[in-house]
Kinemage of the C-alpha trace (Angstrom):
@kinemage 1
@onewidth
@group {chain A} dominant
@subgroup {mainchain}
@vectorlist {calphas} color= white
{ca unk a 1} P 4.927 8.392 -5.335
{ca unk a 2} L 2.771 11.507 -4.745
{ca unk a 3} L 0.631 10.154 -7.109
{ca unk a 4} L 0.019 7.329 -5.429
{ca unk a 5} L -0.697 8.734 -1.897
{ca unk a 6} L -3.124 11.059 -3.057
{ca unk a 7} L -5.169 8.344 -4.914
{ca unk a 8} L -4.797 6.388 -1.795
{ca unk a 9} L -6.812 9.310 -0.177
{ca unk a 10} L -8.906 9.423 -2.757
{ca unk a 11} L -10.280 5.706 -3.007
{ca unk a 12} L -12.506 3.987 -0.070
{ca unk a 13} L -10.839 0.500 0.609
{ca unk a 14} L -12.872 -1.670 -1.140
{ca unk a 15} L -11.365 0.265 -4.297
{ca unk a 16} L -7.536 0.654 -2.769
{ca unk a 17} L -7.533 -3.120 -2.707
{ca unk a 18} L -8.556 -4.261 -5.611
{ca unk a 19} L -6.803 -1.616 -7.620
{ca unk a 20} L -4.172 0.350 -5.996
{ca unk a 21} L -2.785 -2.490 -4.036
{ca unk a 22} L -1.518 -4.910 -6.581
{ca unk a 23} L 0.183 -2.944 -8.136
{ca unk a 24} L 1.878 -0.794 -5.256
{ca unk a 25} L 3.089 -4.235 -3.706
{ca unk a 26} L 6.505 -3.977 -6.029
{ca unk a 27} L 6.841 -0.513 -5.154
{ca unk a 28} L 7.004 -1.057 -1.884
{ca unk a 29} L 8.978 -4.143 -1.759
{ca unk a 30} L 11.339 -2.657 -3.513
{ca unk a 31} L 11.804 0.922 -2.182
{ca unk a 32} L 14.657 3.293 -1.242
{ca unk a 33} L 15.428 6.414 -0.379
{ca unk a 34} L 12.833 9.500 -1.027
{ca unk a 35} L 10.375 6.927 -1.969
{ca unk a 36} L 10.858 4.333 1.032
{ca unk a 37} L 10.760 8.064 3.482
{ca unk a 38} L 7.546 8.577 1.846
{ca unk a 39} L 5.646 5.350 2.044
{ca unk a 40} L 7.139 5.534 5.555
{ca unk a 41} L 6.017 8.566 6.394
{ca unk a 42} L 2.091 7.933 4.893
{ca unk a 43} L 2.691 4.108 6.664
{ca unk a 44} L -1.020 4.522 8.528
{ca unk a 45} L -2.874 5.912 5.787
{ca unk a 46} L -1.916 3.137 3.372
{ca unk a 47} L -2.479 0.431 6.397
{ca unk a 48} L -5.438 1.687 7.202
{ca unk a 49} L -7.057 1.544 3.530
{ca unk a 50} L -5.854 -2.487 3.356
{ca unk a 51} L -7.325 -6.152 5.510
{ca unk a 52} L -5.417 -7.844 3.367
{ca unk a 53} L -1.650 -7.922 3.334
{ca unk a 54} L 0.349 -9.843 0.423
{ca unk a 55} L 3.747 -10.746 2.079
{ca unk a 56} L 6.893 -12.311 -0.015
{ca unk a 57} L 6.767 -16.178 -0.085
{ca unk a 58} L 3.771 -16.249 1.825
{ca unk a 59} L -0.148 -16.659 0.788
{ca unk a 60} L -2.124 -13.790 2.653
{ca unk a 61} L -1.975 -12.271 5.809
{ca unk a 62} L -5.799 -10.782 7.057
{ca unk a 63} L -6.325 -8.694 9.067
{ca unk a 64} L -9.864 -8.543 10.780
């Protein structure tokens, strides 16, 4: 999950969406322990990098 945080710091948003994003959604839907800590912890860094939010059983949520 480091991995992934650091590479979140790493990318401007255009790039976090269309890469990183799709395939953290599972990750994070599916979190626990250490990892759900971390992705809580590093919550604003990862929302700030997305405007577009995929949600479970819905379409898309944007943000503007």
């Amino acid at each position: 999950m480091w991995g992934i945080i650091i590479l979140t710091i790493m990318q401007d948003k255009h790039e976090f969406e269309l890469s990183t994003l799709p395939a953290l959604v599972p990750v994070l839907s599916s979190a626990s322990g250490e990892t759900l800590l971390l992705i809580v912890k590093h919550a604003e860094l990862i929302i700030t990098k997305v405007t577009v939010i995929f949600w479970p059983n819905l379409s898309l949520v944007t943000y503007s």
